[in-house]
C-alpha positions as CSV (number, residue, x, y, z in Angstrom):
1,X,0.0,0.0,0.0
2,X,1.2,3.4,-0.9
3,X,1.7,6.3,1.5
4,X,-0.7,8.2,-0.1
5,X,-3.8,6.8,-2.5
6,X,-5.9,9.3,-4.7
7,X,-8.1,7.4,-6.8
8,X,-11.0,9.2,-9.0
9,X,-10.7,12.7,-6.6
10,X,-13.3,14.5,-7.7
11,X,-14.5,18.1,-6.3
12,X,-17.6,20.7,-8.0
13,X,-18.9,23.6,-6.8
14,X,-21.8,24.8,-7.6
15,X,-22.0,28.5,-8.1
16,X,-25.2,30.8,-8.7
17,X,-25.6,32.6,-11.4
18,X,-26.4,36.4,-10.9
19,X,-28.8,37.8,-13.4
20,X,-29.3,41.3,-15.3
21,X,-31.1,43.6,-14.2
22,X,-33.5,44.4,-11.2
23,X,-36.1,42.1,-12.4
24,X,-33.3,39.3,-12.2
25,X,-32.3,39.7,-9.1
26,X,-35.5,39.7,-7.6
27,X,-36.2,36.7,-9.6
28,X,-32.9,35.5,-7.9
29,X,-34.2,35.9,-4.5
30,X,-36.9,33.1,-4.8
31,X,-35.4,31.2,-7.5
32,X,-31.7,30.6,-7.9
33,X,-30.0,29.1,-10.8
34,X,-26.7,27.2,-10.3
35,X,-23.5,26.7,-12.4
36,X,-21.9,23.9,-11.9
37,X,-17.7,23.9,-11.8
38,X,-15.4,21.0,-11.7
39,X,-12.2,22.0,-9.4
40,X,-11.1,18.6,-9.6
41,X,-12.0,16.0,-11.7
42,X,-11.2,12.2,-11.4
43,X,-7.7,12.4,-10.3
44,X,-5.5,9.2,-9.2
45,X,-2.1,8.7,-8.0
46,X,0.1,7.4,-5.7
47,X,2.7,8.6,-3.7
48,X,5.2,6.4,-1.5
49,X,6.8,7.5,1.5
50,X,9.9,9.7,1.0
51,X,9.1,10.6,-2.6
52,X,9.3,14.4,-3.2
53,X,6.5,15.3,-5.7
54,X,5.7,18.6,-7.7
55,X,2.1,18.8,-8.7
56,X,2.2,21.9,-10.9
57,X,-0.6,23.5,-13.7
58,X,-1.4,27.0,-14.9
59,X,-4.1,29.2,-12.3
60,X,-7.3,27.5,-11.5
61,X,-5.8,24.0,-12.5
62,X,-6.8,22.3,-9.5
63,X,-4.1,22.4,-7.4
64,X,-4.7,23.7,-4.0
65,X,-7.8,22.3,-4.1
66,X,-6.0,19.0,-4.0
67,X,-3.6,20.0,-1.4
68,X,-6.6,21.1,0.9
69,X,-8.4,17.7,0.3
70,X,-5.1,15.6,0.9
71,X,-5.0,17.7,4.1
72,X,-8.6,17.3,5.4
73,X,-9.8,20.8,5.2
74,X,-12.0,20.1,2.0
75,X,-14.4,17.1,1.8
76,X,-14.0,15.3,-2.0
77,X,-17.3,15.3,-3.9
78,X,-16.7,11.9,-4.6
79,X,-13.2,9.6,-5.0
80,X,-11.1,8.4,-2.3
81,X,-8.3,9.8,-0.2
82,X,-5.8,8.1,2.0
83,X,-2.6,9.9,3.8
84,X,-0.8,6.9,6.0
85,X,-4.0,4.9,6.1
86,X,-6.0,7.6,7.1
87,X,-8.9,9.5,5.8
88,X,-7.8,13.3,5.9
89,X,-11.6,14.9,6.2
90,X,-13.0,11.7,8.4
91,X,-10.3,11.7,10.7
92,X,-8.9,15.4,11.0
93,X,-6.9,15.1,14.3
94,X,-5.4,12.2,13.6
95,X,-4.8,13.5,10.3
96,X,-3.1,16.8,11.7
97,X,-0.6,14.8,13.7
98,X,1.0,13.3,10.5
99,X,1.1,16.3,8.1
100,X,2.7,19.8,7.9
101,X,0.9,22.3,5.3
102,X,2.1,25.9,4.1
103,X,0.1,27.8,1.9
104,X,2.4,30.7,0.8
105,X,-0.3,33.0,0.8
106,X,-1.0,32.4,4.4
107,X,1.0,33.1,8.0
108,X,1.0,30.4,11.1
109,X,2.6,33.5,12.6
110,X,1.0,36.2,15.2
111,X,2.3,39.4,14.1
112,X,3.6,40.7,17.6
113,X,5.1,37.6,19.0
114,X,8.6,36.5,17.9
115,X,8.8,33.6,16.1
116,X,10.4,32.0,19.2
117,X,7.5,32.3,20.9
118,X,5.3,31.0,18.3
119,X,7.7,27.6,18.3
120,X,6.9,27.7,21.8
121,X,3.0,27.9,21.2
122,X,2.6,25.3,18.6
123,X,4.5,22.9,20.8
124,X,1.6,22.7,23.5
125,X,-0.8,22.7,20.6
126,X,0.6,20.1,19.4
127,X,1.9,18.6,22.7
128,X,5.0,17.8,21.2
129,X,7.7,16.3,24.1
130,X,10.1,18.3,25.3
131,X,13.0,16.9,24.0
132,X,11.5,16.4,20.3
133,X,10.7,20.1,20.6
134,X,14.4,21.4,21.8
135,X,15.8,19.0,18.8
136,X,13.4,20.2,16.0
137,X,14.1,23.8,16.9
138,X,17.6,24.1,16.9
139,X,17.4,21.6,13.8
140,X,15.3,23.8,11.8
141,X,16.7,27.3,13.0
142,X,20.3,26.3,12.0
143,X,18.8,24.8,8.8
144,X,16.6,27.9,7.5
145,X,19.8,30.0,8.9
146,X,17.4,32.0,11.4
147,X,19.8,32.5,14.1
148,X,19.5,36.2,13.6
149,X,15.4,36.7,13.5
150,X,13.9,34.1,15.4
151,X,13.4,36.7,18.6
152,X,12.7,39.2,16.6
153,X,8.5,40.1,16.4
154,X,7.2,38.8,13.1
155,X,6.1,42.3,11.8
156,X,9.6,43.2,11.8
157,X,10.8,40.2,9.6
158,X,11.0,40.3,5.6
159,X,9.0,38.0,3.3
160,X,11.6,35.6,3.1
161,X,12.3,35.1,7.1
162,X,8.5,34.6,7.7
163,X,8.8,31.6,5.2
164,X,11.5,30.1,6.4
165,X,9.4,30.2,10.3
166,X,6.4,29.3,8.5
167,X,7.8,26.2,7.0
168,X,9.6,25.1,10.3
169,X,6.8,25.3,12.7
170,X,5.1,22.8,10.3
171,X,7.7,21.0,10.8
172,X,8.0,20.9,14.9
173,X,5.8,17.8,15.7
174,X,7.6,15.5,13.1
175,X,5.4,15.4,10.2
176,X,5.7,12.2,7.9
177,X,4.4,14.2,4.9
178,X,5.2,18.1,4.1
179,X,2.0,19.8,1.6
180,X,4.4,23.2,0.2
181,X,1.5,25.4,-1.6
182,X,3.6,28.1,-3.0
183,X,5.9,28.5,-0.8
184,X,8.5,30.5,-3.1
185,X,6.0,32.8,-4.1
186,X,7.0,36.5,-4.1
187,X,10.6,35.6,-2.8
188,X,14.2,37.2,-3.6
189,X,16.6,34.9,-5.4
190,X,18.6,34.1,-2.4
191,X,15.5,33.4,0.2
192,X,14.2,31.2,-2.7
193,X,17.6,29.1,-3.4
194,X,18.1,29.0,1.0
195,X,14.5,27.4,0.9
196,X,14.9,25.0,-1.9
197,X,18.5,23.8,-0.7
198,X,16.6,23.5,2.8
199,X,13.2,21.5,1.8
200,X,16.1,19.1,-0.5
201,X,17.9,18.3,2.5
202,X,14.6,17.6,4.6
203,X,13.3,15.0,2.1
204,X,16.9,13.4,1.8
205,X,17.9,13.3,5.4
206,X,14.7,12.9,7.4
207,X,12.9,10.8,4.5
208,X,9.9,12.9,4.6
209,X,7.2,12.8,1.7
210,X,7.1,16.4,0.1
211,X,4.1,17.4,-2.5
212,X,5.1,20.9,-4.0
213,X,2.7,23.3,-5.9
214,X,4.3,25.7,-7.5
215,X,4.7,28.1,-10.4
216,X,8.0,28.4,-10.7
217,X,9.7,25.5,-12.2
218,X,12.9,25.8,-10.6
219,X,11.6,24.9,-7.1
220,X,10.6,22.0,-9.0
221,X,14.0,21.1,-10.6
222,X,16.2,21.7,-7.4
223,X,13.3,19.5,-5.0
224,X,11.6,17.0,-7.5
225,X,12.2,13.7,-8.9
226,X,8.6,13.5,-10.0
227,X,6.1,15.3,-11.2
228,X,2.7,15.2,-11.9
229,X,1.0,18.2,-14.4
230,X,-3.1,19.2,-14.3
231,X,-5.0,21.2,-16.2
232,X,-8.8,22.0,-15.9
233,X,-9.0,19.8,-12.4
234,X,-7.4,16.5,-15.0
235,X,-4.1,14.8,-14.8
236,X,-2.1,15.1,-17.8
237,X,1.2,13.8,-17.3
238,X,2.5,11.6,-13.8
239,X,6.0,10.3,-14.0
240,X,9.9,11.6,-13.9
241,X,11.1,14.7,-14.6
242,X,13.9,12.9,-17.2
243,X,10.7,11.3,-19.0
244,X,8.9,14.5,-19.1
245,X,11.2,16.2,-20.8
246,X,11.9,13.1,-23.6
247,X,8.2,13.2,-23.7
248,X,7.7,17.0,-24.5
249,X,11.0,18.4,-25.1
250,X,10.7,19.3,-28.7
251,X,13.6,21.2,-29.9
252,X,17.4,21.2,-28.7
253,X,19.2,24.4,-27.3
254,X,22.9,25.7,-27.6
255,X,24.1,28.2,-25.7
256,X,26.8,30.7,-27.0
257,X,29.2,32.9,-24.8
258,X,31.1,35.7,-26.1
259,X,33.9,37.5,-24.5
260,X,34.3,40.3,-26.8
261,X,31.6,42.2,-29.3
262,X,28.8,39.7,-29.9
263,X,28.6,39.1,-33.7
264,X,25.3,39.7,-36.1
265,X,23.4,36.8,-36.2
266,X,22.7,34.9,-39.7
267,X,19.7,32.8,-40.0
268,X,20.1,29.5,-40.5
269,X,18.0,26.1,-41.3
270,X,16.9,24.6,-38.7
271,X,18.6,27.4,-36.1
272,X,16.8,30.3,-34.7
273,X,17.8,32.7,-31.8
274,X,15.8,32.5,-29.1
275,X,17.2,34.9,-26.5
276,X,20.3,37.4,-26.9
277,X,21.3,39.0,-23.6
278,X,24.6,39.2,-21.3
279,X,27.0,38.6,-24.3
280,X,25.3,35.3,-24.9
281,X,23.1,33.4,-27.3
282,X,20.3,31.0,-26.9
283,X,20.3,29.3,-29.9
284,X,17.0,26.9,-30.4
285,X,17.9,23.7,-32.7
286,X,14.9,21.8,-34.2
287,X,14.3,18.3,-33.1
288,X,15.2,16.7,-36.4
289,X,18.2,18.7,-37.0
290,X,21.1,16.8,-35.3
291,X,23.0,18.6,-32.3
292,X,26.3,17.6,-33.5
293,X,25.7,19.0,-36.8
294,X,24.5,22.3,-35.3
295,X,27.4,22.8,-32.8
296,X,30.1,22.5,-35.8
297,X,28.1,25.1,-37.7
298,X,28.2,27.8,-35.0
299,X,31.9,27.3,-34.2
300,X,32.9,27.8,-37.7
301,X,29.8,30.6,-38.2
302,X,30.8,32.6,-34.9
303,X,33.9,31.3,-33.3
304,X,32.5,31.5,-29.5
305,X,34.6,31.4,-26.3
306,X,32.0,29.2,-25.1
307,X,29.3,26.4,-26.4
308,X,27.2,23.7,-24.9
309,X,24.5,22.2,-24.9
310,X,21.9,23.2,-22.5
311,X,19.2,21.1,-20.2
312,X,15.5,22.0,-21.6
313,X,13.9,23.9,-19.2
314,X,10.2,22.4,-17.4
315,X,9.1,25.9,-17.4
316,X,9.7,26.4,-20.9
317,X,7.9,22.5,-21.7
318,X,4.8,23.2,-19.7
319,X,4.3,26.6,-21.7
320,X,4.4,24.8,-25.3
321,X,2.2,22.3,-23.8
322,X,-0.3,24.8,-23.0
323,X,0.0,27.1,-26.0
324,X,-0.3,24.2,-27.9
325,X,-3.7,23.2,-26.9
């Protein structure tokens, strides 16, 4: 049995229609007509313990509303859910004991406490022992480097610091599984590669099972080995991130460095530029033409003090998907 069982998750809503006019919305009043909305639509997977997941898809995909039915706060309109054996939205305490869950967009923090004191607070919530406590603490403040903060109140803190102390205290109690909603969202480079360097090492040294939404797709690279893509509430794709990219990767890149006065570029068959910038080229290769082949060309074209070949990039896969449809 797998850590965690989706099978057919479905969830609607049903939203009422306004209509026009004053004549409408008194009709409204006595008579209300409903559209119906799929959030979710029979999704299945599986997830075993220690795997580190990214579940990502455009806005309105679907995704949080999975993450708040894997974590009990939404009941499924129909389909099946089990986190450790457990039924998230039949068995919500239980349930609470086993997960941790960040939603990027929202604080476990009290804005005039320090974050030490919040520690302190979610340890008698969740009646954590002493010693588990003391060891989680100065595990997760040396990990998410927050030495210099943690006494500090939380309205005093920057984006990235109230992060890093939301995603530790959701870690106090020893969670097997870690939901991440977002969690990079609005962040500077450095909080965001300190985070993803952090959540790595959790999943790798404490074997905990991590599901990641996110939008950007290089939270995904530096955490992931999996992934799983929705659109419209549907799964499209489950499996590695290596067979993603054979899957939907359709044209090679080459990337160019020049140390002196970039050249012009000449167009070529089966070669177009696809980004110019810092005295280097992007240099798109079609997936018939043959890389080999393509390199030789631009040495002998352009004579670069650097070339090679670059890893596709999920972000830019997932947006040809999409366009394409």
């Amino acid at each position: 049995m797998s850590f965690i069982e989706v099978e057919d998750l479905c969830k609607t809503y049903f939203i009422a229609q306004r209509s026009v006019g004053v004549w409408g919305s008194i009709k409204s009043l006595f008579r209300r007509t409903y559209r119906e909305k799929k959030a979710v639509s029979d999704i299945s997977f599986r997830v075993e313990r220690g795997e580190a997941v990214g579940y990502i898809g455009p806005n309105g995909a679907g995704k949080s509303t999975t993450i708040k039915m894997l974590s009990g706060v939404l009941v499924p309109t129909s389909g099946t859910v089990h986190v450790g054996g457990v039924v998230p939205y039949k068995e919500r305490k239980e349930n609470a004991q086993h997960i941790g869950v960040v939603f990027g967009q929202r604080s476990q923090l009290y804005w005039d406490l320090p974050v030490s004191d919040t520690f302190e607070l979610y340890e008698k919530l969740y009646d954590i022992p002493r010693e588990v406590y003391m060891r989680n603490r100065d595990y997760y403040t040396e990990l998410f480097q927050m030495e210099d903060f943690i006494d500090q109140p939380v309205r005093q803190l920057s984006l990235g610091q109230k992060m890093k102390a939301n995603i530790a205290i959701a870690l106090l109690h020893d969670p097997e599984v870690l939901y991440l909603d977002e969690p990079t969202i609005g962040l500077d480079v450095m909080s965001k590669k300190v985070l993803r360097e952090s959540i790595r090492r959790i999943n790798q040294e404490k074997g905990m099972t991590i599901i990641l939404t996110t939008h950007d797709m290089d939270d995904i690279e530096a955490v992931c080995s999996r992934l799983i893509l929705i659109d419209q509430g549907r799964k499209l794709f489950d499996g590695t991130l290596s067979r993603f990219k054979e899957e939907h990767h359709r044209d090679n890149m080459i990337k160019l460095e020049f140390k002196r006065e970039m050249p012009e570029w000449k167009e070529q068959d089966g070669l177009s530029l696809a980004e110019a910038a810092d005295s280097c080229w992007r240099i798109r290769v079609k997936r018939e033409a043959a890389p080999r082949d393509a390199v030789i060309t631009l040495l002998n074209l352009y004579n670069p003090d650097n070339i090679y070949m670059e890893e596709p990039k999920i972000e830019e896969i997932v947006e040809s998907i999409f366009v394409g449809q």
